[in-house]
N, C-alpha and C positions, 0 to 999 in steps of 0.2 A: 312602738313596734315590738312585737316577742321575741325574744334572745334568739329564737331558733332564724329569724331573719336579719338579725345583726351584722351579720357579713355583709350581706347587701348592701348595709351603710356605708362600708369600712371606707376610708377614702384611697386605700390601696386596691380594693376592688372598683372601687366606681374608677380610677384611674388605671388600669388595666382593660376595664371593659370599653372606657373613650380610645384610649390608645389604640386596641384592637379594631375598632369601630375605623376612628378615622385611619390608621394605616390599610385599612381594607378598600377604605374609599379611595386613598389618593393611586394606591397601587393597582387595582380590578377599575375603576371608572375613569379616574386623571389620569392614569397611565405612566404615572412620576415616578420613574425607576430610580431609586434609592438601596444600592447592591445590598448594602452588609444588614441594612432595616429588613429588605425584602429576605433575606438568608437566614437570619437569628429569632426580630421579635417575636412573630409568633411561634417558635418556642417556649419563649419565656414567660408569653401570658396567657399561654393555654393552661400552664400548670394551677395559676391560683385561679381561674374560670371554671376548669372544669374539677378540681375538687370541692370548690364554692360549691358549686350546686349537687355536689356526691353528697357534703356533709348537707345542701338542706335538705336534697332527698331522704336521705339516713335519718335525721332532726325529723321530719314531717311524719314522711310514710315507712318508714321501717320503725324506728324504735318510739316514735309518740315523746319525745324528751330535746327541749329546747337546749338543754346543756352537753349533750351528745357531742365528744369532737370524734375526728377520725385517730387510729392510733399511729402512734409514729411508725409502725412497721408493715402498717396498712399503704402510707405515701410514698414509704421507702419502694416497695414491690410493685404499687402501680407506677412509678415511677420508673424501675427499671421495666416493665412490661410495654407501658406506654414506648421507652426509648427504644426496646426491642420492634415493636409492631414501626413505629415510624420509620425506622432510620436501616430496618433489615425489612421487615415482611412487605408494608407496601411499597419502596422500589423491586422488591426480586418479581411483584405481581404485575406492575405498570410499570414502563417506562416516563408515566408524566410524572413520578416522584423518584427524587435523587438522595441515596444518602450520605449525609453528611454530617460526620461525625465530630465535626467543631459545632453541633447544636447539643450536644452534651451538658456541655455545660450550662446552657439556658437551659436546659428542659430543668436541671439538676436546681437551680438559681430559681428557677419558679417553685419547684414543689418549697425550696428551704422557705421563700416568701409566706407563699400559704402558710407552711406550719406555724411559723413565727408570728403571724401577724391576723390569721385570716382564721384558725382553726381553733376558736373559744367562743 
């Protein structure tokens, strides 16, 4: 497979991506309420999901370069933007979203993952 799909393999993302998968299942279909799962995870594995596929989009269709990562001050700011739009802009728009500011630190705990392990 080309570098520029590497991530895909990582076993940090295929295990993020089952995680998110089955926690989606048991919570929206089985109905298995799990508080602090249900409150955190997906925080934590939105971060290396959805930079995953920023860097392949960047790797594919922006820069044509399989060795492309994103730069540390690129994860740092959507990071904080991401934390801002989640946890301030959509509760002040809906009430179906609460924020809650002990997901900080997952949101924070996902981007370090990606950079460390996902972003090469």
């Amino acid at each position: 497979m080309m570098k520029s799909f590497k991530p895909l393999q990582h076993p940090l993302f295929i295990g993020c991506a089952v995680l998110f998968i089955t926690h989606q299942v048991l919570q929206k279909i089985a109905q298995i309420p799990l508080p602090w799962i249900d409150s955190h995870l997906d925080c934590l594995l939105c971060m290396p999901l959805l930079f995953t596929g920023w860097l392949l989009e960047r790797r594919i269709w922006v820069y044509h370069d399989p060795t492309y990562c994103l730069p540390g001050s690129t994860i740092v700011l959507a990071t904080l933007a991401l934390i801002l739009i989640f946890e301030l802009g959509f509760p002040a728009f809906s009430s179906r979203f609460t924020a809650d500011w002990k997901d900080i630190p997952a949101y924070l705990a996902g981007s370090f993952l990606f950079w460390r392990y996902l972003n090469k």
